[in-house]
C-alpha atoms as an extended CHARMM CRD file, in Angstrom:
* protein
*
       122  EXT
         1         1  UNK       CA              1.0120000000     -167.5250000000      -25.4570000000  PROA      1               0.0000000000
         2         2  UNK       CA              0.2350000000     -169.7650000000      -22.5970000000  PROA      2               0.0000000000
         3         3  UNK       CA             -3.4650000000     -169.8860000000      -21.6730000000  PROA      3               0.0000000000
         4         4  UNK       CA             -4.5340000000     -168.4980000000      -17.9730000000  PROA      4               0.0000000000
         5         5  UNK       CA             -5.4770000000     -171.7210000000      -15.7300000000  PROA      5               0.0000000000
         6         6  UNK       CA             -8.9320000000     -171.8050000000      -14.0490000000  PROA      6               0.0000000000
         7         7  UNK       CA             -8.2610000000     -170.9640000000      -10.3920000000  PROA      7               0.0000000000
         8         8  UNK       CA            -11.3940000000     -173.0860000000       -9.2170000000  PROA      8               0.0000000000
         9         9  UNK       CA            -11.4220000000     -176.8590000000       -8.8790000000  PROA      9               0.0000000000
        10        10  UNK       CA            -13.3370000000     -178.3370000000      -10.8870000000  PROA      10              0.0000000000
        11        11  UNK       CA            -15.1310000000     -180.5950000000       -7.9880000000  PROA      11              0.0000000000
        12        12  UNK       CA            -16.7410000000     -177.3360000000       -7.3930000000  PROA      12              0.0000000000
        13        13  UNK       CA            -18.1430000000     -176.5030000000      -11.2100000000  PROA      13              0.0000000000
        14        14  UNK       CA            -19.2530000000     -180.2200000000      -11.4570000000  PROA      14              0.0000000000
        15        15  UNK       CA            -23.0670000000     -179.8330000000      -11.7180000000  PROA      15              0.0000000000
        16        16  UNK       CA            -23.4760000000     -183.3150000000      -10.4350000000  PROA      16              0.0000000000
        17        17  UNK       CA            -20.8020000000     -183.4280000000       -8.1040000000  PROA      17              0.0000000000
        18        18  UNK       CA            -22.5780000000     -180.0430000000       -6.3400000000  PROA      18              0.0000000000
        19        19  UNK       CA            -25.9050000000     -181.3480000000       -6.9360000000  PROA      19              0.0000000000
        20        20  UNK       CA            -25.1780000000     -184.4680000000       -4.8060000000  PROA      20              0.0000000000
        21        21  UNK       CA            -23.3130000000     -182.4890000000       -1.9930000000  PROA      21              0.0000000000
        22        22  UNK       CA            -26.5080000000     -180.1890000000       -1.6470000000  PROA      22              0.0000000000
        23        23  UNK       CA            -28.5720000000     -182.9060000000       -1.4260000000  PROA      23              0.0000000000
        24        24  UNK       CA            -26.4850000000     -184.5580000000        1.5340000000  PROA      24              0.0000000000
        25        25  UNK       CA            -25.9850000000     -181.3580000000        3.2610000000  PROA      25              0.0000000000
        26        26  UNK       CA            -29.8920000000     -180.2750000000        3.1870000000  PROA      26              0.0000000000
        27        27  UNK       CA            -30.6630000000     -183.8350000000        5.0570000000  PROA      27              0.0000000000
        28        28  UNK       CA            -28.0510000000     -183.0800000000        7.4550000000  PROA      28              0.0000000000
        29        29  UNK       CA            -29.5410000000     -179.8530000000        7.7090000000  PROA      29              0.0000000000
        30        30  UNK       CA            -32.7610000000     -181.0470000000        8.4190000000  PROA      30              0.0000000000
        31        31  UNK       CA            -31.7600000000     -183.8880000000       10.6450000000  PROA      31              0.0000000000
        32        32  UNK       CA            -29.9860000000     -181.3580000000       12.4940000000  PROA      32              0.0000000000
        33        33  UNK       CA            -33.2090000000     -179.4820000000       13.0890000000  PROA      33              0.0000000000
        34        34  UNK       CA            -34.6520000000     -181.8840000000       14.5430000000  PROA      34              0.0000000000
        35        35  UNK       CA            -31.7940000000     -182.5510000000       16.8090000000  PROA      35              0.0000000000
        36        36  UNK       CA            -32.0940000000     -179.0140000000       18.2310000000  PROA      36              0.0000000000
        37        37  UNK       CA            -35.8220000000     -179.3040000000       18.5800000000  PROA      37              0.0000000000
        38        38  UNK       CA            -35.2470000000     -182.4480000000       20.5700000000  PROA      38              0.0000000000
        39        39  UNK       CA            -32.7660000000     -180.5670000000       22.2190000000  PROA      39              0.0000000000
        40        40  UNK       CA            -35.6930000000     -177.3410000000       23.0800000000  PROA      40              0.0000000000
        41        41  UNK       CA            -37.8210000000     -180.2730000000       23.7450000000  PROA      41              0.0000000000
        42        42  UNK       CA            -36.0550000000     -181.6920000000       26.6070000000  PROA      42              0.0000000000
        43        43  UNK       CA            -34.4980000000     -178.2990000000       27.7990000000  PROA      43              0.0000000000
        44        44  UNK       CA            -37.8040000000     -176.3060000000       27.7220000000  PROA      44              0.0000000000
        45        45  UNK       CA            -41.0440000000     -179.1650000000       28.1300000000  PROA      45              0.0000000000
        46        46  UNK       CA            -39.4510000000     -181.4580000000       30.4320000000  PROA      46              0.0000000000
        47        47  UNK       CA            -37.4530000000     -178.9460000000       32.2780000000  PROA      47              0.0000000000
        48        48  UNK       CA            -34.4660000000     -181.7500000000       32.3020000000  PROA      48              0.0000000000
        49        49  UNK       CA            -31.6330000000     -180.7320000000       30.6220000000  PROA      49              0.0000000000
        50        50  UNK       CA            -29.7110000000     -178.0000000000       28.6640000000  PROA      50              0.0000000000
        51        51  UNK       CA            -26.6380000000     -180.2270000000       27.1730000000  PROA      51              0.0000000000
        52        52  UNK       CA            -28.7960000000     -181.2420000000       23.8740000000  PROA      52              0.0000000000
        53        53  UNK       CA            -28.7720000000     -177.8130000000       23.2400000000  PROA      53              0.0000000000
        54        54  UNK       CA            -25.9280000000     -176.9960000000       24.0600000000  PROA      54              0.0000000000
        55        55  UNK       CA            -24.6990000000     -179.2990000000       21.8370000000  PROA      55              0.0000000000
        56        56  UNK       CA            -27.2060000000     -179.4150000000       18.8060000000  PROA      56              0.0000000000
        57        57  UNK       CA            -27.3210000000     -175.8000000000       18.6270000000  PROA      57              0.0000000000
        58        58  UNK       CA            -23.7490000000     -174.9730000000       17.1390000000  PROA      58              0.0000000000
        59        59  UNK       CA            -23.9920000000     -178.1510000000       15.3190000000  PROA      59              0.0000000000
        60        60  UNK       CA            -27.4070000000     -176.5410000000       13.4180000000  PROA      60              0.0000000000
        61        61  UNK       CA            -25.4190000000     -173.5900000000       13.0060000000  PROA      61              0.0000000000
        62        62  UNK       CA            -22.7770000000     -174.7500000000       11.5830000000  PROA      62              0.0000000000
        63        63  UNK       CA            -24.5190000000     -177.1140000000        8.8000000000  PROA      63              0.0000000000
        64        64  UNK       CA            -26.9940000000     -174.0730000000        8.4200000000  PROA      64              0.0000000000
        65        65  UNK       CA            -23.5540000000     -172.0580000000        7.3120000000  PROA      65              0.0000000000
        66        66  UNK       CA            -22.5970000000     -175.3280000000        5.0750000000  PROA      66              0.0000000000
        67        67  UNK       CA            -26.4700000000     -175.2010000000        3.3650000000  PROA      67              0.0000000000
        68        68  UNK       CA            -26.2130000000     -171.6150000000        2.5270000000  PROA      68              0.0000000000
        69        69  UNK       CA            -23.0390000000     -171.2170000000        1.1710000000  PROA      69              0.0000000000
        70        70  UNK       CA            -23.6430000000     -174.8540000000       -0.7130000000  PROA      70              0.0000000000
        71        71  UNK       CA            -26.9490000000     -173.0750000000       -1.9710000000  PROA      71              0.0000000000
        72        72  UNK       CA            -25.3130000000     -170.3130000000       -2.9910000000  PROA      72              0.0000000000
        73        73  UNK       CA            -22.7580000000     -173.0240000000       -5.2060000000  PROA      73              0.0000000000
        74        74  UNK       CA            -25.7700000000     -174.3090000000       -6.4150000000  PROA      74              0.0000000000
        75        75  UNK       CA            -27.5460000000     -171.5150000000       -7.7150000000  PROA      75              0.0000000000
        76        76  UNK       CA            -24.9230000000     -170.7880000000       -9.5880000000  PROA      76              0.0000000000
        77        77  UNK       CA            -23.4260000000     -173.8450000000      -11.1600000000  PROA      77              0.0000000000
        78        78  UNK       CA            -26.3560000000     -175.5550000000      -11.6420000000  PROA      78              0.0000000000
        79        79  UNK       CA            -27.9340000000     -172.2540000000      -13.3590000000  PROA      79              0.0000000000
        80        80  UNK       CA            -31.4570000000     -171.7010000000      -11.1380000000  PROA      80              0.0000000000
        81        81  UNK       CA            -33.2970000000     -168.8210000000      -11.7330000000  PROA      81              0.0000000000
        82        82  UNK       CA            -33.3560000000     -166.1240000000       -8.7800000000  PROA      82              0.0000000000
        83        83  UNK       CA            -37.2670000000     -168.2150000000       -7.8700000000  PROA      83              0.0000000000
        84        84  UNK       CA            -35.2400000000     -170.8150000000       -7.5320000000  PROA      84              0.0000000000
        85        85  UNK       CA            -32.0900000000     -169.6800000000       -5.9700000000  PROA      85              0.0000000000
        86        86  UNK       CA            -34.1830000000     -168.0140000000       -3.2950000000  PROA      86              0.0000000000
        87        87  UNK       CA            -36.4850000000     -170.9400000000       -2.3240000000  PROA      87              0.0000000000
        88        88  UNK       CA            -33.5300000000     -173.2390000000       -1.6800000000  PROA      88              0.0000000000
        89        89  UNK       CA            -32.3640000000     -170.2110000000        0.7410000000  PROA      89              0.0000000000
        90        90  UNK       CA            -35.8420000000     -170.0160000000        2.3040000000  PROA      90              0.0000000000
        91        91  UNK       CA            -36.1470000000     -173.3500000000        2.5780000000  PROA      91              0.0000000000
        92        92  UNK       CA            -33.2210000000     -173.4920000000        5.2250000000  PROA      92              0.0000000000
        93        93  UNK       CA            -35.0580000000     -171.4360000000        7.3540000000  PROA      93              0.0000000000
        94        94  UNK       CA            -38.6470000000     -173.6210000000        8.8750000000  PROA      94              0.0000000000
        95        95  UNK       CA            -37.2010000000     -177.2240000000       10.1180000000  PROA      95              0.0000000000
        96        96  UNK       CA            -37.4070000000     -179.6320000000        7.5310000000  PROA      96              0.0000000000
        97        97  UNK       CA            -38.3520000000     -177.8460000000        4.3880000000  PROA      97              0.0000000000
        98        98  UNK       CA            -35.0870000000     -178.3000000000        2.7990000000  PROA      98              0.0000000000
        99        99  UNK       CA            -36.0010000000     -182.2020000000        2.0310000000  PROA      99              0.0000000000
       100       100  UNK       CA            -38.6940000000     -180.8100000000        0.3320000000  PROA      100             0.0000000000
       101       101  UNK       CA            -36.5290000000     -178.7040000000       -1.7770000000  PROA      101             0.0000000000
       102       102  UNK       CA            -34.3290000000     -181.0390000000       -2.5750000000  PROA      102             0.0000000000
       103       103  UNK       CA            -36.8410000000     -183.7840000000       -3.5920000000  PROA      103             0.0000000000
       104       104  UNK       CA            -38.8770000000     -180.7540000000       -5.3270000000  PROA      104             0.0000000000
       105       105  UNK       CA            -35.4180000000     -179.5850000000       -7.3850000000  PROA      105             0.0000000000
       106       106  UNK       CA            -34.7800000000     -183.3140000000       -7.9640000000  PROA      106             0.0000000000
       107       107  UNK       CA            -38.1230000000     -183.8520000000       -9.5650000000  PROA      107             0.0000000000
       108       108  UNK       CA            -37.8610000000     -181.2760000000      -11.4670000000  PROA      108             0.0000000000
       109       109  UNK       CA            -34.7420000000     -181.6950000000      -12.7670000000  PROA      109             0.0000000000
       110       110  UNK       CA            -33.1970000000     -178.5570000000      -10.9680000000  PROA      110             0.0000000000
       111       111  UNK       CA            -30.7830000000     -181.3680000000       -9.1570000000  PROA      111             0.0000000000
       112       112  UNK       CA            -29.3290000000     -183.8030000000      -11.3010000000  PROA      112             0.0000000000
       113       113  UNK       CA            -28.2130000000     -185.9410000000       -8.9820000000  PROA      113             0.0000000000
       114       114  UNK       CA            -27.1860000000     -188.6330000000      -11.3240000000  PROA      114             0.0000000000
       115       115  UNK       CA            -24.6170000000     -188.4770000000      -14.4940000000  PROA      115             0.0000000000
       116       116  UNK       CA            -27.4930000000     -189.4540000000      -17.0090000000  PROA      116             0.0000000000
       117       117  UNK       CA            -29.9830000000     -187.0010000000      -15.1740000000  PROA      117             0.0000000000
       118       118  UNK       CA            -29.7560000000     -183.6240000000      -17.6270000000  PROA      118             0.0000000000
       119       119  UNK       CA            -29.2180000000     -180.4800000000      -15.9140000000  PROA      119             0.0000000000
       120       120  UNK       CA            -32.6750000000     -178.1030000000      -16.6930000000  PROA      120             0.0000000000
       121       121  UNK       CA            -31.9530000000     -174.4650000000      -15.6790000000  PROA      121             0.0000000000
       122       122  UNK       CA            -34.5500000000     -173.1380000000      -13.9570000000  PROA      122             0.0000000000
């Protein structure tokens, strides 16, 4: 009997593989935070201009979309506990806190970012 083949790549069950695209798509989602607040900055303070939010603001959007559902990935392949799972998800939320998380998760060894670094559920 032929055995049923996994339907899911296996770039996406790769706990370091995942663990290194969160980590590059929470500093874009940062830096993309502080593009829009530039953006507010210039629209709003110095009553200037509207295109740098115009133009940051789907941008945050969309790598806000790419953080979640990459969280999401995360929480699952890498094993985090619901605490876990749900900080990285709050974390997208006030600008900048998701380089915390991810230096926070790669501390302690919730992101093994590196093939020798063990992967600790938690």
């Amino acid at each position: 009997m032929p055995t049923p083949r996994s339907t899911v790549p296996a770039a996406l069950i790769d706990p370091t593989r995942v663990a290194r695209v969160f980590r590059v798509v929470a500093i874009a989602e940062a830096v993309s935070w502080v593009l829009l607040l530039a953006g507010m900055f210039v629209k709003r303070v110095l009553q200037a201009s509207e295109l740098g939010v115009q133009v940051f603001g789907p941008v945050h959007g969309a790598v806000f979309v790419a953080y979640v559902v990459v969280a999401l990935l995360a929480w699952r392949v890498l094993r985090w506990t619901p605490a876990t799972g749900l900080l990285a998800l709050a974390a997208s939320i006030p600008p900048l806190v998701t380089i915390w998380f991810e230096r926070w998760a790669r501390r302690t060894g919730r992101l093994p970012v590196d093939a020798t670094t063990p992967v600790r559920a938690g």
